[in-house]
Short mmCIF file of the C-alpha atoms (twelve columns), coordinates in Angstrom:
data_MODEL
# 
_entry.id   MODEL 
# 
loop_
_atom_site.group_PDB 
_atom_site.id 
_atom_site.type_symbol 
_atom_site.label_atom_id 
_atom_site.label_alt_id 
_atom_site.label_comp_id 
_atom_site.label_asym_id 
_atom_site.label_seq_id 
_atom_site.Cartn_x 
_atom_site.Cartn_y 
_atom_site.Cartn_z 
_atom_site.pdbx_PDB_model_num 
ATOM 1   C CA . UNK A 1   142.438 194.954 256.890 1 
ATOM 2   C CA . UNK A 2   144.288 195.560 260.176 1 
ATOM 3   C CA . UNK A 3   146.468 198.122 260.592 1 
ATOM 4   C CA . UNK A 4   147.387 201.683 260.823 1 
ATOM 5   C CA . UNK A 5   147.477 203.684 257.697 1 
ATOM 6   C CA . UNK A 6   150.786 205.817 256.506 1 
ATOM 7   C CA . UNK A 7   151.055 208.206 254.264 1 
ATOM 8   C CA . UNK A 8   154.356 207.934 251.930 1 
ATOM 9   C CA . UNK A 9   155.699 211.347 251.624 1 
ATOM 10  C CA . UNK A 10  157.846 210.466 248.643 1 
ATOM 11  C CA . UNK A 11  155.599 208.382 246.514 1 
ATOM 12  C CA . UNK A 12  152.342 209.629 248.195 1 
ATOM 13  C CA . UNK A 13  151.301 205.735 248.052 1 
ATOM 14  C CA . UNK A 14  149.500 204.558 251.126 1 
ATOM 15  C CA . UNK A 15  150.712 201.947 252.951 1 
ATOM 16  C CA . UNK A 16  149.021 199.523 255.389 1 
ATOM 17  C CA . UNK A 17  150.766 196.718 257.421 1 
ATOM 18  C CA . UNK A 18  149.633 193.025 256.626 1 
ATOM 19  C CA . UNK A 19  148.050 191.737 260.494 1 
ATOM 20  C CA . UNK A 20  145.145 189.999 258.806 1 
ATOM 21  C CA . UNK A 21  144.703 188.225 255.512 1 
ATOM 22  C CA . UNK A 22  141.507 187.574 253.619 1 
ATOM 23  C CA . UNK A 23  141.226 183.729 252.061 1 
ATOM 24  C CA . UNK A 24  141.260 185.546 249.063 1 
ATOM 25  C CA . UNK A 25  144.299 187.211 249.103 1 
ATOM 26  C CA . UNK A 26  146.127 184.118 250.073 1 
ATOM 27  C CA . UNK A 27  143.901 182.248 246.807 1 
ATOM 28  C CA . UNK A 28  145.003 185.287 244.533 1 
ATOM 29  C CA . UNK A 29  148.651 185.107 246.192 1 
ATOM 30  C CA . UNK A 30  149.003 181.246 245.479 1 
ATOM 31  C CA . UNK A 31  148.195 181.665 242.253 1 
ATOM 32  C CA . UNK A 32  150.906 184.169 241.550 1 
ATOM 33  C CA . UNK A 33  154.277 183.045 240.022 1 
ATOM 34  C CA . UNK A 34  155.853 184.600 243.208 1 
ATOM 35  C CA . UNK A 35  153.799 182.290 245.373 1 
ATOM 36  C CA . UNK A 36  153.206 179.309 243.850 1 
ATOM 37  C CA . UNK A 37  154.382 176.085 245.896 1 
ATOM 38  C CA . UNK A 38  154.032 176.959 249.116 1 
ATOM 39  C CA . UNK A 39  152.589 175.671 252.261 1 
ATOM 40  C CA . UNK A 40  149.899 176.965 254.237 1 
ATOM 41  C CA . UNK A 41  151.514 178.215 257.092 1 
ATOM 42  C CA . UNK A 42  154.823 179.451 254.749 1 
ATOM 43  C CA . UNK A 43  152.356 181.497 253.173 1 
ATOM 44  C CA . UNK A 44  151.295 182.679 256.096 1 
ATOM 45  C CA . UNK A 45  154.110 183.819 257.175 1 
ATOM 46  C CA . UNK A 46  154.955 185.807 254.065 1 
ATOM 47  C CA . UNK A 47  151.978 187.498 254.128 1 
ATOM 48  C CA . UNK A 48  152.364 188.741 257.646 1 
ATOM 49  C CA . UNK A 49  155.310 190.429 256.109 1 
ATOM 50  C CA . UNK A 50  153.747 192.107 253.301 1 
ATOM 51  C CA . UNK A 51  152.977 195.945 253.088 1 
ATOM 52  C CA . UNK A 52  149.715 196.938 251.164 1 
ATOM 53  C CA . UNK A 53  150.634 200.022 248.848 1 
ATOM 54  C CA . UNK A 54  148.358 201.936 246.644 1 
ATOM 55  C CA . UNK A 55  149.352 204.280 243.990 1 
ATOM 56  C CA . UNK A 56  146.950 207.091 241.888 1 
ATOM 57  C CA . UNK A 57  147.522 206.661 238.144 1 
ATOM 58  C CA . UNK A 58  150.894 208.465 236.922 1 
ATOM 59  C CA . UNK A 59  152.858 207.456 239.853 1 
ATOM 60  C CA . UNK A 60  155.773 206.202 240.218 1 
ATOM 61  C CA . UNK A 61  156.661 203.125 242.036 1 
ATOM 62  C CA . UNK A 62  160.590 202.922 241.620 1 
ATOM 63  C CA . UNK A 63  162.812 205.268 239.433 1 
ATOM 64  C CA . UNK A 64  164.993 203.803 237.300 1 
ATOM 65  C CA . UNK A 65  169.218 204.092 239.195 1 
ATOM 66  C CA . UNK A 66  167.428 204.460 242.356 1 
ATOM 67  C CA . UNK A 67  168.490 201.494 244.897 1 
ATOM 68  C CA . UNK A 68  166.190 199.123 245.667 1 
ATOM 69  C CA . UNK A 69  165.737 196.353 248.531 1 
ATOM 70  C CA . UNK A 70  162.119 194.869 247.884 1 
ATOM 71  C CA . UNK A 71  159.926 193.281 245.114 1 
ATOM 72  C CA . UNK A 72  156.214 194.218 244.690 1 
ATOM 73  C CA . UNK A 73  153.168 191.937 243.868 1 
ATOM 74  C CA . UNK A 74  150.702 193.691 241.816 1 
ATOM 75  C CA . UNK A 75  147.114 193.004 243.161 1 
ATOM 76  C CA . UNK A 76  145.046 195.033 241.017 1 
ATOM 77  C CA . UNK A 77  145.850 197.697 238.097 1 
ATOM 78  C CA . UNK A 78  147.620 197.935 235.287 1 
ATOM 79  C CA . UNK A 79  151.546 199.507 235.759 1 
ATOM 80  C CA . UNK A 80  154.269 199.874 232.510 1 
ATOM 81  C CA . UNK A 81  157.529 199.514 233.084 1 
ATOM 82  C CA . UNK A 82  159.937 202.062 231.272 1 
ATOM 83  C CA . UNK A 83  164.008 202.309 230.318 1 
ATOM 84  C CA . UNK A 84  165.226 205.277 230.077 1 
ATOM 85  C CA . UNK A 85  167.930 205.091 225.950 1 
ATOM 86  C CA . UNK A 86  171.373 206.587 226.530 1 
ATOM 87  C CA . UNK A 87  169.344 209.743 224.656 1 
ATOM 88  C CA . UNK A 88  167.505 210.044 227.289 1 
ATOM 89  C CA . UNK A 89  164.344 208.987 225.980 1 
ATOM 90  C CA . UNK A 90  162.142 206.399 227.692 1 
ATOM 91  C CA . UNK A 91  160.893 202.943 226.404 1 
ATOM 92  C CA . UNK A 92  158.399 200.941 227.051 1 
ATOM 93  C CA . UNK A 93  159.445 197.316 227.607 1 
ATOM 94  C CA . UNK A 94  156.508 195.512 229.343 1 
ATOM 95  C CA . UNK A 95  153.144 195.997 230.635 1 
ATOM 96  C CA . UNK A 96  152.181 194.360 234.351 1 
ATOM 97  C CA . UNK A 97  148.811 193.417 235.662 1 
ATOM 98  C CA . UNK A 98  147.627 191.484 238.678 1 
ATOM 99  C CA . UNK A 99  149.872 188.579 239.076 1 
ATOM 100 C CA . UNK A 100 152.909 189.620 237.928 1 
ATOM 101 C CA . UNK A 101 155.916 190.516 240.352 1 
ATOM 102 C CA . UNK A 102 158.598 193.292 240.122 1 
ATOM 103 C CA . UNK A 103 161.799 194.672 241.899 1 
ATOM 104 C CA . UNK A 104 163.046 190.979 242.344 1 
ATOM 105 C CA . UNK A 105 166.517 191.698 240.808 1 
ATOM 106 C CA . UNK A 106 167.577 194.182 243.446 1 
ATOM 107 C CA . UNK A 107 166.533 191.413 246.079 1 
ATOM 108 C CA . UNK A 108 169.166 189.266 244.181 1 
ATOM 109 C CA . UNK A 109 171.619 191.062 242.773 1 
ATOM 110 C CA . UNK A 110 171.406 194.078 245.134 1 
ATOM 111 C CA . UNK A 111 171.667 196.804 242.008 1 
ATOM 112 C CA . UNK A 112 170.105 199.756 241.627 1 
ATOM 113 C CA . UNK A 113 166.469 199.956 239.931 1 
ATOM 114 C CA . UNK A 114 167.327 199.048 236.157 1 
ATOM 115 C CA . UNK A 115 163.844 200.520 235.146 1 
ATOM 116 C CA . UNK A 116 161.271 202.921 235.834 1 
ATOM 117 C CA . UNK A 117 157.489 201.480 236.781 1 
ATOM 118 C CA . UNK A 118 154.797 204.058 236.826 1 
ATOM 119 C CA . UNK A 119 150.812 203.892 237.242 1 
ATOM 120 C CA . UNK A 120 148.779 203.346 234.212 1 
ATOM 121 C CA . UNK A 121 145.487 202.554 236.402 1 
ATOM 122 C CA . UNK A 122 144.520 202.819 240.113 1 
ATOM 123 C CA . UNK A 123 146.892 200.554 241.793 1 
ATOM 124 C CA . UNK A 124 147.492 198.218 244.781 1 
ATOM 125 C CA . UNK A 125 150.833 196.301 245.847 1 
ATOM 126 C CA . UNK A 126 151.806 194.029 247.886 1 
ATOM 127 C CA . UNK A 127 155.674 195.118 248.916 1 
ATOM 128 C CA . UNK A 128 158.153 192.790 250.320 1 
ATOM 129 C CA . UNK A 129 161.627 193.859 251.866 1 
ATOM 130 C CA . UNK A 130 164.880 192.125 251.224 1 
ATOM 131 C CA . UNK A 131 164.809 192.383 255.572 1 
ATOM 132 C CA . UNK A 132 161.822 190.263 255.620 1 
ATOM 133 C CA . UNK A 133 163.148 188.065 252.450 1 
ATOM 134 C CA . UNK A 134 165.818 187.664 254.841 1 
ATOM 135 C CA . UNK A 135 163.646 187.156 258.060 1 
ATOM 136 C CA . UNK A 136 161.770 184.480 255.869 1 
ATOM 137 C CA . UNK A 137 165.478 182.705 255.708 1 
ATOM 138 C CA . UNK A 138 165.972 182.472 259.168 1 
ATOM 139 C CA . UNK A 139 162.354 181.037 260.009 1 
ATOM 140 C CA . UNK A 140 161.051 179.052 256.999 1 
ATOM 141 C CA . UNK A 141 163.939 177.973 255.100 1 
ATOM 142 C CA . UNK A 142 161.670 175.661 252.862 1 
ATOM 143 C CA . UNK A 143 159.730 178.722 251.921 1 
ATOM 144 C CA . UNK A 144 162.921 180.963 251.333 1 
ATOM 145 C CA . UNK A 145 163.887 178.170 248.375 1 
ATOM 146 C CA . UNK A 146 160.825 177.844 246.990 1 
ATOM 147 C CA . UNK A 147 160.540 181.721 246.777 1 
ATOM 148 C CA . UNK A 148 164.083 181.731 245.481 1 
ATOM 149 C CA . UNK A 149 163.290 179.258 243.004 1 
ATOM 150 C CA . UNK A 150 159.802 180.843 241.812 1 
ATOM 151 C CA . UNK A 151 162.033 184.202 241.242 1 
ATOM 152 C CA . UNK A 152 164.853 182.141 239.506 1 
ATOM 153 C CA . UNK A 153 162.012 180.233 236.812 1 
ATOM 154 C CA . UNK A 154 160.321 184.009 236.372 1 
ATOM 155 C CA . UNK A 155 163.622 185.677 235.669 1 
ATOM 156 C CA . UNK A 156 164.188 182.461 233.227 1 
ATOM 157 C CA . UNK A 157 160.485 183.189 231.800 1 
ATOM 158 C CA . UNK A 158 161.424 186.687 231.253 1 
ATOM 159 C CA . UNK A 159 165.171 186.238 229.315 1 
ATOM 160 C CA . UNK A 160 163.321 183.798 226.874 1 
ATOM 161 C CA . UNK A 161 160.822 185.966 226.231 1 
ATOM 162 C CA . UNK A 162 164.005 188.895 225.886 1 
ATOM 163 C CA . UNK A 163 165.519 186.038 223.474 1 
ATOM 164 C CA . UNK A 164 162.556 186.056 220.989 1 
ATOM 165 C CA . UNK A 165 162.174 189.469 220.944 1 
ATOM 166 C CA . UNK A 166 165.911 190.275 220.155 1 
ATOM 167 C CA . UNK A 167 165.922 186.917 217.650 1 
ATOM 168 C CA . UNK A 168 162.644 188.161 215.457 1 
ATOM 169 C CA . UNK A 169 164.303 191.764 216.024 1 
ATOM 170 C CA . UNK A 170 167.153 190.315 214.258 1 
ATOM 171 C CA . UNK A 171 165.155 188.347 211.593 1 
ATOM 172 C CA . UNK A 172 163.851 191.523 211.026 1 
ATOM 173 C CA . UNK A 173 166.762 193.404 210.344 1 
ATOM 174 C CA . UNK A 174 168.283 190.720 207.556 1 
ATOM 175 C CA . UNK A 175 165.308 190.577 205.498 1 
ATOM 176 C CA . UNK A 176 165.207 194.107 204.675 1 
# 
């Protein structure tokens, strides 16, 4: 790919800015919940605004409190996502893998991180700012909803999920 190569100081995660996109990326993109639905050239022009990010294994990609104003696309690796108990002790809640999308609540909500994500495997992202959400408003306003609405059925996917966990948690519970 295009582009000049920066080293993150914070995260040590290198980042490269999107100029050219491979037909598979944009395959492996479209088939992404985050993705899904859009045109050609919509794609396009999310992908210009994308930032490549790769992270070593036992890094962390957000901190749990910290604020946050972008969502990440994971292209390869394998990342788990953490909560930190009033104890202090952490908890695993999910695993992600190539496909899955992350950091979308802050883009909505505009909240702080409400969980940790660190490194399992060798990692590569695909960042998106709530600027360039916001830049995708103003010039594809099609794309914006369809975006908005991918996050919104994803979000929905996710408190279902929640919902069966907590309801067999439950189950649980009253047959002991």
């Amino acid at each position: 790919m295009l582009g000049r190569v920066a080293c993150c100081l914070a995260r040590r995660a290198y980042t490269v800015p999107m100029a050219v996109s491979s037909p598979e990326l944009k395959v492996f993109l479209l088939a992404t919940p985050f993705f899904g639905g859009l045109t050609d050239a919509s794609l396009d022009l999310l992908i210009s605004m994308l930032v490549e990010r790769s992270f070593a294994a036992g890094e962390t990609v957000v901190a749990e409190g910290e604020p946050g104003r972008s969502l990440f696309v994971v292209y390869s690796g394998q990342l788990a996502v953490n909560k930190q108990t009033e104890s202090g002790q952490s908890f695993r809640m999910s695993n992600l893998e190539p496909g899955d999308f992350f950091g979308e609540m802050t883009l909505i909500e505009m909240q702080n991180r409400s969980a940790t994500v660190v490194v399992e495997t060798p990692t590569v992202l695909y960042e998106l700012t709530t600027q360039n959400l916001y830049a995708c408003y103003k010039a594809d306003i099609h794309a914006y909803v369809i975006v908005m609405q991918n996050i919104s059925r994803e979000l929905c996917r996710r408190l279902r999920r929640a919902d069966d966990r907590f309801a067999k948690s439950l189950m649980l519970k009253a047959e002991k």
